[in-house]
C-alpha positions in Angstrom: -13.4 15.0 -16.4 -15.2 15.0 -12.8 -15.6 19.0 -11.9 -16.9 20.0 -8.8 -18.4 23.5 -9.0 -18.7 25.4 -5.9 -20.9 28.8 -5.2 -23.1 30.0 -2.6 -26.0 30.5 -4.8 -27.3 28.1 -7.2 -30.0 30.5 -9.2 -29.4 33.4 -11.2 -28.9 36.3 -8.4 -25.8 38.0 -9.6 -23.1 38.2 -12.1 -21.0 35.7 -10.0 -24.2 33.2 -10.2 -24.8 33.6 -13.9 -20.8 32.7 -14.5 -21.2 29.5 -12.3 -24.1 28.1 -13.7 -22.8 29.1 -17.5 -19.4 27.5 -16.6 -21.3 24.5 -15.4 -23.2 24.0 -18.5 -20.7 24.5 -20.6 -18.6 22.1 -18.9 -21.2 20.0 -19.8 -21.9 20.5 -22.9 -18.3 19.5 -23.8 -19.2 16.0 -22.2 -17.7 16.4 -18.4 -19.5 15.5 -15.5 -20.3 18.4 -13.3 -21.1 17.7 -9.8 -22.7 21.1 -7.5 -22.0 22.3 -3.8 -24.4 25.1 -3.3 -26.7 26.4 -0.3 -30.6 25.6 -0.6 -33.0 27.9 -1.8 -37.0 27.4 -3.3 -35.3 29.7 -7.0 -32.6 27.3 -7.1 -32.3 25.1 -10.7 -33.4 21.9 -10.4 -30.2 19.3 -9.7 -30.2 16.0 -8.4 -27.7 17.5 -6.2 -29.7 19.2 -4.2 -29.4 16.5 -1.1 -26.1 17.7 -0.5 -27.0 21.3 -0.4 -27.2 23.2 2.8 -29.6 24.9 4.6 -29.3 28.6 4.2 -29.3 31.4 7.2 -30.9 34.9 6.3 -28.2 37.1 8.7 -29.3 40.3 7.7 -32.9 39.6 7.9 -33.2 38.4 11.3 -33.5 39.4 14.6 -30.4 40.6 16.8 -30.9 37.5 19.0 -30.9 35.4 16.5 -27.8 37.1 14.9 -25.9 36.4 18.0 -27.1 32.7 17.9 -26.1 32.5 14.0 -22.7 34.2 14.2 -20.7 31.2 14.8 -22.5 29.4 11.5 -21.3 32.7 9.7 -17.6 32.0 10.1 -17.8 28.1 9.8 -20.5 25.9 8.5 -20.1 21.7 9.9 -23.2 21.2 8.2 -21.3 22.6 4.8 -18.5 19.9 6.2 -20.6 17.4 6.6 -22.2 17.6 3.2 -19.5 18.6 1.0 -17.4 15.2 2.8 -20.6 13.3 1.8 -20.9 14.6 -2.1 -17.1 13.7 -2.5 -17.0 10.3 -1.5 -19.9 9.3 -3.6 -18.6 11.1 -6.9 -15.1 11.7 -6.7 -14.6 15.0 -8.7 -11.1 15.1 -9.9 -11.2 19.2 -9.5 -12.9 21.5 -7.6 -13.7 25.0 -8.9 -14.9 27.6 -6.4 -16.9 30.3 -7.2 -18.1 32.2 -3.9 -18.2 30.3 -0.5 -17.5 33.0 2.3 -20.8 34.1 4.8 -22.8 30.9 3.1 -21.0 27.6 2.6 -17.8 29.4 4.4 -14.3 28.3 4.4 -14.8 25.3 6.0 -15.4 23.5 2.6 -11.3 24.1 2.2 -10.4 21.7 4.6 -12.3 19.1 3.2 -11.1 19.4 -0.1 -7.3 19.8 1.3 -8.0 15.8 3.2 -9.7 14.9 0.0 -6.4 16.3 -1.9 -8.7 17.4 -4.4 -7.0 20.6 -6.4 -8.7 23.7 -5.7 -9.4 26.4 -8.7 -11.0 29.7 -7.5 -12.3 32.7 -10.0 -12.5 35.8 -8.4 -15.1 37.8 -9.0 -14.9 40.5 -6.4 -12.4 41.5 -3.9 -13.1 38.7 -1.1 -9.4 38.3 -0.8 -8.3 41.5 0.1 -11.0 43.2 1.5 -13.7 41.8 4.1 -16.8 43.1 2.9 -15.3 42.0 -0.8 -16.1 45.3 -2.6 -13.1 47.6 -1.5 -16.0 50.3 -0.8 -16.3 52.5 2.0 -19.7 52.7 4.3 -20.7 55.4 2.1 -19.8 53.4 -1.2 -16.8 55.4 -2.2 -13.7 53.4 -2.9 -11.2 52.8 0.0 -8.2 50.5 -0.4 -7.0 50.7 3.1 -7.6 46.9 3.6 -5.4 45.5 0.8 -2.0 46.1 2.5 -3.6 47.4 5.9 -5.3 46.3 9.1 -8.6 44.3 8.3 -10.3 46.7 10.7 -9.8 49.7 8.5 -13.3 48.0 7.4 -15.0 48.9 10.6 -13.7 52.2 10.8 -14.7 53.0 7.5 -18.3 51.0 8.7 -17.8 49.5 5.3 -20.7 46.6 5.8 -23.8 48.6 5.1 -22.3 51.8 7.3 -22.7 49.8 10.5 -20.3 49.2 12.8 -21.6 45.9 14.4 -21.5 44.0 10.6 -18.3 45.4 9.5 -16.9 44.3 12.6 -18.1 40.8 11.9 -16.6 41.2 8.4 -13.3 41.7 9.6 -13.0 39.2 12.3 -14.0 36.9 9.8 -11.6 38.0 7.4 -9.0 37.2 9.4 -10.3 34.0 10.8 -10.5 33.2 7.5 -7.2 34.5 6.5 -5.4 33.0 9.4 -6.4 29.9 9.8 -7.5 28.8 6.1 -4.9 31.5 4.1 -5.7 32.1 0.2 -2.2 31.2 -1.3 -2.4 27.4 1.1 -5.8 26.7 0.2 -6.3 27.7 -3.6 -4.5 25.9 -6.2 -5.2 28.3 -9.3 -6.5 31.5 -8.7 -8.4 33.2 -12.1 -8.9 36.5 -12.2 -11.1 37.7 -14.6 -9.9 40.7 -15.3 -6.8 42.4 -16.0 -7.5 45.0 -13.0 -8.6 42.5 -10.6 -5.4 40.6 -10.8 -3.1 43.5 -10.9 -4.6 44.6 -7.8 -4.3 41.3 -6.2 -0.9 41.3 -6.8 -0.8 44.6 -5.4 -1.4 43.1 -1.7 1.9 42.0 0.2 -0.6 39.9 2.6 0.4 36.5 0.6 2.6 34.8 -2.0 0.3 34.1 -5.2 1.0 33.8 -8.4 -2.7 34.8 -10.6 -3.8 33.6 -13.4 -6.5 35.6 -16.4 -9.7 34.8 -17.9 -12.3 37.4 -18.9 -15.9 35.8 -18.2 -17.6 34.3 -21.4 -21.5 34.5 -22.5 -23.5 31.4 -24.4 -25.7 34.6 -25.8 -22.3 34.8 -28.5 -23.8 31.6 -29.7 -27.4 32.6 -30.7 -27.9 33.4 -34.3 -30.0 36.2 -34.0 -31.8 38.1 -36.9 -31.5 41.8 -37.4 -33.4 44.1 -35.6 -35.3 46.3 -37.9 -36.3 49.2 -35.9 -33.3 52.1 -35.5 -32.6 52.0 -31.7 -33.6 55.1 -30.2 -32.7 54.8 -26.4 -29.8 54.5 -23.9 -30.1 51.5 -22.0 -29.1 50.8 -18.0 -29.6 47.7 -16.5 -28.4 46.4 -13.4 -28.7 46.9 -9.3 -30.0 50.4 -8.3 -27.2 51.4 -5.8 -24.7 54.9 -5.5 -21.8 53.0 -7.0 -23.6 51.9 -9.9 -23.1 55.9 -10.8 -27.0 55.6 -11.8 -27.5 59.4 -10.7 -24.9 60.6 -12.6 -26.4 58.5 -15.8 -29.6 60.2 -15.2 -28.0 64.1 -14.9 -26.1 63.3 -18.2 -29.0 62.9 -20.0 -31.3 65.3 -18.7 -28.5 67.7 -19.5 -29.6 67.0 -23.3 -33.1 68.2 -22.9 -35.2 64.9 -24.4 -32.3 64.8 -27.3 -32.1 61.1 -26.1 -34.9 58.7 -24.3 -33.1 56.2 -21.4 -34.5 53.1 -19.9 -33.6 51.8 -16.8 -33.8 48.4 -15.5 -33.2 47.0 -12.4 -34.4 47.4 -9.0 -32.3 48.4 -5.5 -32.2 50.7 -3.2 -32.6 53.8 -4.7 -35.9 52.8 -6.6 -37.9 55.3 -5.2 -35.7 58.2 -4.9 -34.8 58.1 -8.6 -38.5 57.3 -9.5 -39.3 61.3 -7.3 -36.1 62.4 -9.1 -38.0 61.8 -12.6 -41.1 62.7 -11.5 -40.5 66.0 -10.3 -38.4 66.8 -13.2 -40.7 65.9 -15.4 -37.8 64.0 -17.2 -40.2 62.0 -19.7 -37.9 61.2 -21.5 -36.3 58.6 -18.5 -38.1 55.0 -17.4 -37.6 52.8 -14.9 -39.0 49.9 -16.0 -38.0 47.7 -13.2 -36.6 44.2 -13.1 -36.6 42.2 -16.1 -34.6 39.0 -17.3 -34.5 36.8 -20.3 -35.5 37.7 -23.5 -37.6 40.5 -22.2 -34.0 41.8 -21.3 -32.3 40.5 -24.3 -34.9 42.3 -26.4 -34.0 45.4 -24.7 -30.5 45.5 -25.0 -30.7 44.1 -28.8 -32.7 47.4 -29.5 -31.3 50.1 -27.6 -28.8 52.7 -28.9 -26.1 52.0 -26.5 -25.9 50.4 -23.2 -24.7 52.3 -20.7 -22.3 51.4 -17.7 -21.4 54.4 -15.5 -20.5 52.6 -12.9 -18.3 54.4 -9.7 -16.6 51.9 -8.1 -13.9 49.0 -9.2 -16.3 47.3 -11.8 -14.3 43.7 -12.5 -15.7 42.2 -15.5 -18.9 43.5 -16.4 -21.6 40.6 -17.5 -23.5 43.7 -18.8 -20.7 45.1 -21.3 -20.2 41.3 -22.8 -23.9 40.5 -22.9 -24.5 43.8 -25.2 -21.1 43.2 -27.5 -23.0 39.5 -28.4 -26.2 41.6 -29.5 -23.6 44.0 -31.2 -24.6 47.0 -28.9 -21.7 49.2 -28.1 -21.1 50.4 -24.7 -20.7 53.6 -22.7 -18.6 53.0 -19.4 -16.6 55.2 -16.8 -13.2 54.7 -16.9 -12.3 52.7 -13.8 -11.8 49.1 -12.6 -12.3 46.3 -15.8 -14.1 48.6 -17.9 -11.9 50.4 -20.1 -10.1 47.4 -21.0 -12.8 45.7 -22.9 -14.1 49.4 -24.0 -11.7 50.1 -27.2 -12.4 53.9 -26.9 -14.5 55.1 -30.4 -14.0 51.3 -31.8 -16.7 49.4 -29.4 -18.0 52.3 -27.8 -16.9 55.0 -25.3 -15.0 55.8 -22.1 -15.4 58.9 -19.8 -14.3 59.8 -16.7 -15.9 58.5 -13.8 -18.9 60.6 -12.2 -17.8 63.2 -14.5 -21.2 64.5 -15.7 -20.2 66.4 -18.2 -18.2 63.7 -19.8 -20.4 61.8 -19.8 -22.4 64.2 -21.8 -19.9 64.3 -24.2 -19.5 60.6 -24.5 -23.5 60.4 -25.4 -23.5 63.1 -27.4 -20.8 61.9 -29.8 -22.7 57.8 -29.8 -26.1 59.5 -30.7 -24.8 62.1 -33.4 -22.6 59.2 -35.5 -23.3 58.8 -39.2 -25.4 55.8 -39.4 -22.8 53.6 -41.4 -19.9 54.9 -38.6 -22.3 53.0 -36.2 -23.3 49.9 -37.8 -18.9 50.0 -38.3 -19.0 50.5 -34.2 -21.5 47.7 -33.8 -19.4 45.3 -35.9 -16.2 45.8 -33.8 -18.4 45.7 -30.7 -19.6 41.8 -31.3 -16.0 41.0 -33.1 -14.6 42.1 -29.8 -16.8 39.5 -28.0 -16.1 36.6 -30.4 -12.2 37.4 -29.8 -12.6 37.4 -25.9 -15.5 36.3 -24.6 -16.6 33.0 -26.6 -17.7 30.0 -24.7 -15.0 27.8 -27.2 -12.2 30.0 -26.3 -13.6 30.2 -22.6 -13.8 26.7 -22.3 -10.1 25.7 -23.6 -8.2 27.5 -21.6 -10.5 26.7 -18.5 -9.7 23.2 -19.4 -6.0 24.0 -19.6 -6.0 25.7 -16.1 -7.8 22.6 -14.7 -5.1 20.3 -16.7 -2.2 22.5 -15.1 -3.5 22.8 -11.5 -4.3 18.9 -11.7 -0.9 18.4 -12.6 0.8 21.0 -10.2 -0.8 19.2 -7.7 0.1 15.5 -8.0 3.7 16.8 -8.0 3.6 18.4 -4.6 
C-alpha cells in the first residue's frame, strides 16, 4: 500500500513526532511505501522527500512586525498547497494519514487531498479539535473545558496561548477559520483516538457529527531483547518537559517528604529548569537530580534501571509515550489519576495511581512501590511489560492500523 504520512515535524520533538516517524517505519518494515509531507528543519531525518517539504516560520520567536506579516501564512500555507499538490501527482499515495498539520503545514493540505479524493486518516494526539490552543489548559495551565461545547473565545479570555491575549486570540480565530471553512467531520475520513479518554471526550463536543475510532500508541522498544539489569534499581525516575502541568513540583515535594528514603532523577529540560534547580539547592534535597535532557540509550539505560518511573502529570495526559516506553523495559509506573493514565495503570498490578497534585498520595503511592517484597516486585514488573505486549506491540499496532486504512479506503470509494 501507498501511505502518505503527514506531521508538522519530521525529527523526534515530541510524543506526536516519535508516533509518526515509528508509524512510518513500521509501515515500512511490513513492505508499504511511505511517502512524507512535513515542514523543513536542519534536525529533520534524512528522506528523499525533503523537496516537497516547506519552509518553516518561527512565530513565536520573531519580531511583532514580522508576526503581523506572517499571520496570514499561520492560518493557510499556498506553499504547503503547492507542495503537497506536487508530492501527490508524482506518487499517488492511496491514503493519507495525518498526524499534526495546524500553525505549520495548516489546513490547507485538506483541500488538496479532498480534489485528490485521497481518504484522509487522522490520530489525535492532543485536543486540536476542540480546543484552539489544543491542550484544553487555561493561561495558567489548569484545565478548562469551556471550549469543547462553548465559544472558541473562551480561549482568549482564559489567555490560554502562553497567558497572552494577542496569541490566544490568534488561536481562536484560527480555530474557527479552521472549523468553518475546513470542518473536522467533512474533512477527516477516520479519526483514531488513542486513548479511551481522548475519544470519550471528543464525543463529548456537540460542535460536529463523528463517529471515533481507538488505538493506544505502540513502541518498537517491545521488540528489543534486552538482558537483565543486574543492579537493584534504587531511584524514581521523571522524564519529560519541565512545565506546571507536568505536576513536576508536586513530584519533587512527595519525595522530599520521605527524607532521602528514595533518590529521584529528573530528566528533561523546560521552563522551570532553573526554579526547580534553586528549589533543590536550597533544600539541600541531595537526594534529587536534574540531569537534563537525554535521549536514546542514555535514556533507555535510565529508565531500564530506575525503581519506578514516575508520571505525575496535572493536566489531561492522552497516551503517555513515557508509561509504554517503561512497561517495554518492565519498569512499573507511578501516575496521577487523570486523562489516559489510569487506564493503562492497572492499580497495584503495573504500578500505581494517586490522586492528582495530591501530595500526600503521592507519598503513599511511593512509599508502598519502594517498601514491596522483592519477589512482589519482580511479579509487578512482569505484568508491567505483559501489559505492553497485550496493548502496545508494533504487530498488534500495525494490523489494526492496516484494518482502519482498509475500512476508510473502502468507506470512501462508496461515497
Amino acid at each position: 500500500m501507498k501511505i502518505l504520512q503527514i506531521n508538522n515535524c519530521h525529527f523526534r520533538r515530541g510524543g506526536a513526532d516519535v508516533v509518526y516517524l515509528n508509524t512510518g517505519e513500521l509501515l515500512e518494515s511490513f513492505g508499504n511505501e511511505v511517502i512524507y509531507f512535513s515542514v523543513k528543519n536542519k534536525r529533520n531525518k534524512k528522506t528523499k522527500f525533503e523537496k516537497y517539504f516547506i519552509e518553516g516560520i518561527d512565530f513565536l520567536n520573531t519580531s511583532f512586525f514580522n508576526k503581523i506579516l506572517s499571520l496570514p501564512r499561520f492560518f493557510y500555507s499556498n506553499e504547503s498547497k503547492r507542495k503537497l499538490h506536487k508530492l501527490i501527482n508524482t506518487y499517488n499515495p492511496e491514503i493519507a494519514h495525518i498526524h499534526l498539520y495546524k500553525g505549520g503545514l495548516t489546513p490547507s493540505i485538506l483541500k488538496v487531498l479532498k480534489k485528490k479524493k485521497i481518504p484522509v486518516v487522522i490520530t489525535l494526539h492532543d485536543y486540536g479539535l476542540l480546543d484552539p490552543h489544543n491542550l484544553l489548559l487555561d493561561g495558567n495551565l489548569n484545565i478548562s473545558e469551556k471550549c469543547i461545547n462553548g465559544s472558541a473565545f473562551n480561549c482568549v479570555i482564559e489567555k490560554s496561548n502562553r497567558n497572552s491575549y494577542i496569541l490566544s486570540l490568534v488561536s481562536a480565530v484560527e480555530y474557527v477559520f479552521h472549523s468553518t471553512f475546513f470542518p473536522f467531520d467533512k474533512y477527516f475520513d477516520t479519526i483514531i483516538a488513542v486513548s479511551k479518554f481522548s475519544q470519550s471526550k471528543h464525543l463529548e463536543s456537540k460542535k460536529f457529527n463523528w463517529s471515533i475510532e481507538h488505538l493506544y500508541n505502540f513502541s518498537p522498544l517491545l521488540n528489543i531483547v534486552e538482558e537483565p539489569t543486574k543492579e537493584n534499581p534504587k531511584y524514581l525516575l521523571y522524564f519529560g518537559r519541565l512545565s506546571k502541568e507536568k505536576g513536576i513540583k508536586t513530584l519533587i515535594k512527595a519525595v522530599e517528604g520521605l527524607d532521602g528514603k528514595v533518590n529521584l532523577k529528573i530528566v528533561g529540560t523546560g521552563s522551570l529548569d532553573s526554579e526547580f534547580k534553586e528549589y533543590i539547592q536550597e533544600n539541600n534535597l541531595s537526594y534529587i537530580q536534574l540531569l537534563g535532557f537525554k535521549k536514546g540509550e542514555e535514556l533507555q539505560k535510565l529508565i531500564k534501571e530506575s525503581l519506578f518511573v514516575v508520571v505525575p502529570s496535572e493536566w489531561y495526559e492522552n497516551n503517555p509515550m513515557t508509561i509504554i516506553e517503561s512497561y517495554c523495559f518492565s519498569v512499573p509506573v507511578i501516575g496521577s489519576r487523570i486523562g489516559g493514565i489510569p487506564e493503562i495503570i492497572n492499580d497495584g498490578e503495573t504500578g500505581y495511581t494517586y490522586e492528582m497534585g495530591n501530595v500526600k498520595c503521592l507519598t503513599n503511592a511511593i512509599e508502598k512501590g519502594i517498601n514491596l517484597p522483592a519477589n512482589k516486585y519482580m511479579m509487578m514488573k512482569q505484568k508491567a511489560r505483559l501489559f505492553a505486549e497485550e496493548n502496545f506491540s508494533p504487530e498488534l499496532h500495525y494490523s489494526k492500523l492496516i484494518e482502519f486504512y482498509n475500512k476508510t479506503i473502502e468507506k470512501t470509494k462508496e461515497e
